[in-house]
N, C-alpha and C positions, 0 to 999 in steps of 0.2 A: 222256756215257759216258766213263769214267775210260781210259785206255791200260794201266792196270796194274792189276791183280789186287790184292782189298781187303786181301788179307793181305802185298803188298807193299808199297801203299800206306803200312798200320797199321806198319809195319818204318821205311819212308821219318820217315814222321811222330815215331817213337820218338827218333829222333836228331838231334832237332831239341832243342837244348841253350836251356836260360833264364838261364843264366850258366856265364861262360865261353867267350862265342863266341869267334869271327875278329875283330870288330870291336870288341868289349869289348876285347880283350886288346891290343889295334893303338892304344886310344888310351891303357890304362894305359901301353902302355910310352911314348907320346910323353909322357902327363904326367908320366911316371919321369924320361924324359930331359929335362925342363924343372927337375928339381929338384923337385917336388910329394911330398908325401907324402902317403900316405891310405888309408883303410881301403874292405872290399871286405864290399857285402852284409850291411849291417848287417840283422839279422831284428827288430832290434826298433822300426824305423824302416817308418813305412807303405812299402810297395812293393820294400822292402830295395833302394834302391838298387845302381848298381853301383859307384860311386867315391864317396863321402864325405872331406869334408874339414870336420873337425868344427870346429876352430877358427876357421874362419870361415864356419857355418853354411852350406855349400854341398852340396848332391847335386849326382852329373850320373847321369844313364841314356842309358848307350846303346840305343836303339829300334832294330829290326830296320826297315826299311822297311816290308816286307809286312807284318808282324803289327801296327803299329801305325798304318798307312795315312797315311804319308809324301806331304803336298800335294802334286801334281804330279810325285811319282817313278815312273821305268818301271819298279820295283823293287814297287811298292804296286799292281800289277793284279790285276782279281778273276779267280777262274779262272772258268771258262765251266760247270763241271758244280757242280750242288748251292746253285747262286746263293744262294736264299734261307738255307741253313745260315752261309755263308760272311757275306753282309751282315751278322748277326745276330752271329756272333763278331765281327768288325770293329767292330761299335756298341757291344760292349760292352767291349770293348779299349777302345779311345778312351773310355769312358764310366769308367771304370777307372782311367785314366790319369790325367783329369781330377781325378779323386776322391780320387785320391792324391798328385797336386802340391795341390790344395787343401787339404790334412791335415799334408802339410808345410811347408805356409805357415801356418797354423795356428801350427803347433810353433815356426815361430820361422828354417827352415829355405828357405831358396830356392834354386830348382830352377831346372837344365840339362840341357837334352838334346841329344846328339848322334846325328845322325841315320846307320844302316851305311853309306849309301852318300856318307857325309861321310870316315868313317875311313880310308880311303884317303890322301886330301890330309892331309899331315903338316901344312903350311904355315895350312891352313885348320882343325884340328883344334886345334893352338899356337892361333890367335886366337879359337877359341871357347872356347877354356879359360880365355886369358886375358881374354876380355870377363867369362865368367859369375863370375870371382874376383873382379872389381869391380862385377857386378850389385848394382841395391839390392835389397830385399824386395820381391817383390810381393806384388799384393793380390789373385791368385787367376788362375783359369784363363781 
């Protein structure tokens, strides 16, 4: 049983943002401040990334924890009502996700992700950035 009324719930739900978050925006500005340049949400790019850096084939995507089910995050719990609805978006999230670093591996492009409840740590956000700028191509998910 839900605590809140479905048409609060359906409100709650609504403003829940797919770019643009807290955390998106907490790592553009550390990649800002390292000197990066880059573009935001390309549409023509599978999954429209969030940070693109074209010239040296890199995406990164920031993942929400809970929407993308974050290994081992207290961030990534299932809720307790509607089990079955919720597993089934989750499968297909991650099924998704997969489908599209695969696509743009394809393309020529390889892929980073930062995970929200990483964006926080500056220190650790800096080193993921600068790992995935010298990642080689992978060959898939």
């Amino acid at each position: 049983m839900d605590v809140v009324s479905q048409r609060k719930r359906s409100e709650m739900m609504s403003k829940i943002r797919s770019r643009d978050t807290m955390p998106e925006i907490k790592v553009r500005r550390i990649a800002h401040a390292m000197g990066l340049r880059f573009r935001l949400h390309r549409r023509d790019l599978p999954g429209s990334p969030d940070l693109i850096f074209p010239r040296r084939r890199l995406v990164i995507f920031v993942h929400g924890c809970f929407w993308h089910r974050h290994p081992q995050c207290h961030f990534a719990a299932v809720p307790k009502t509607r089990v079955e609805f919720w597993s089934t978006k989750f499968r297909n999230n991650i099924e998704r996700d997969c489908r599209v670093s695969e696509q743009l591996i394809r393309l020529g492009w390889r892929v980073a992700v930062i995970w929200e409840c990483q964006a926080d740590d500056i220190g650790a956000v800096q080193r993921l950035i600068r790992d995935a700028l010298d990642l080689p191509i992978p060959n898939g998910c």
